[in-house]
C-alpha positions, 0 to 999 in steps of 0.5 A: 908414402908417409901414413896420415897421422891426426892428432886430436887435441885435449879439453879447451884446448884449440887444434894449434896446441898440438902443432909443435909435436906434429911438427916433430913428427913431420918427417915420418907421417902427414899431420893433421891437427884437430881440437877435440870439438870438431872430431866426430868418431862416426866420420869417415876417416882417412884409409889407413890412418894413425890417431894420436889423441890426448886426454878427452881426444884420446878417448874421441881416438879410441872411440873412432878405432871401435867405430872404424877398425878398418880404417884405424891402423894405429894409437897413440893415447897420451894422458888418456883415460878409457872412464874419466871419472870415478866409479865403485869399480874404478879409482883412477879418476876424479869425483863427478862432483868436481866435474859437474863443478867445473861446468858450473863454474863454466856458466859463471865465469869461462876464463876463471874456471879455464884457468884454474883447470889450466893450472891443474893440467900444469901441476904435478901431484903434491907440486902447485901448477905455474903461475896462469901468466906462465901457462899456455893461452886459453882458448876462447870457445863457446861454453855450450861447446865446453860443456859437451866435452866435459859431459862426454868425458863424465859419461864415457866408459870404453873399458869394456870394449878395449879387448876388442881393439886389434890395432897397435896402441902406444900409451904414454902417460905423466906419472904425476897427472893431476887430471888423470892419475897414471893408474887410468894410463896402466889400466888403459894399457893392460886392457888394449892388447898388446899395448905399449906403456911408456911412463914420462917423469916430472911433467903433469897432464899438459904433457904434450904441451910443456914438453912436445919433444919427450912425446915426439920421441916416444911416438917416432919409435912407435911410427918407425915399427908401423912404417916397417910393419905397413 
């Protein structure tokens, strides 16, 4: 039987942005596709479930594997940070100024500030984004929804709990991420034990979506070993 995989979506981001890289894992696990908004890590999960999040929906995975270790039997964390923004102890993240601008610009204009945040998931450190015409279609949630995904990704801070994950975790992240530096990606990798890092070139934070194929073939090794291993 193939094992349930849920793929949770990243920041304004709707669950359909996700479905081409379910797709290209279809043969090897039951997909399900969940934007960011809708995941609770306190519900109860599938038995035996994998969780492949990215960005905000890889923190909402890891804090559903702390939740639920039981129930959690693998991760696969793209473009994901364990502490999003940063701290005197923590560089690989953005100032919480900027953040906290980002939900400004929210209540005065959603579809400007989605597509300036668009673009900056597109470009790549030193390399502007593409044109908006060329980028995914935003979403169209409701503001209060947006906000309490950017206020979770403000707050959040699992580093300390990640030694405490048991299961398997793959990590693959963008090495030129404008909205999370691969630092966040190495440091979340050294903290999960016995973690898997694996490093894409030339694409940006929207990784899953400009190129779901170099996702998918990092991930299908990852399931293959926990259908063997299962």
């Amino acid at each position: 039987m193939k094992p349930p995989l849920l793929l949770i979506a990243g920041w304004a981001h709707p669950a359909e942005s996700m479905q081409p890289l379910a797709d290209l894992l279809r043969d090897l696990c039951t997909p399900t596709v969940i934007a960011a908004s809708d995941f609770r890590p306190s519900s109860s999960l599938r038995p035996n479930v994998l969780l492949l999040g990215w960005s905000l929906g890889g923190q909402l995975a890891l804090a559903a594997a702390l939740a639920q270790p039981a129930a959690v039997t693998g991760l696969i964390l793209v473009n994901t940070t364990a502490r999003f923004t940063l701290g005197p102890d923590w560089v690989h993240g953005l100032p919480a100024g900027q953040v906290r601008a980002l939900g400004r610009a929210l209540r005065h204009d959603v579809a400007s500030a989605l597509q300036g945040f668009l673009r900056l998931s597109a470009a790549r450190h030193g390399h502007a984004g593409p044109a908006p015409a060329d980028l995914p279609r935003a979403p169209d949630p409701l503001t209060a929804t947006l906000a309490e995904g950017l206020r979770q990704l403000a707050e959040t801070d699992l580093r300390p709990q990640l030694a405490a994950l048991r299961c398997p975790a793959l990590v693959i992240h963008a090495h030129d991420d404008a909205v999370i530096p691969l630092g966040a990606g190495q440091a979340l990798a050294a903290g999960l034990p016995g973690a898997r890092l694996v490093v894409c070139d030339g694409v940006g934070h929207d990784l899953p979506l400009r190129a779901p194929e170099r996702v998918a073939e990092v991930a299908r090794d990852f399931l293959h070993a926990h259908r063997q291993t299962s």
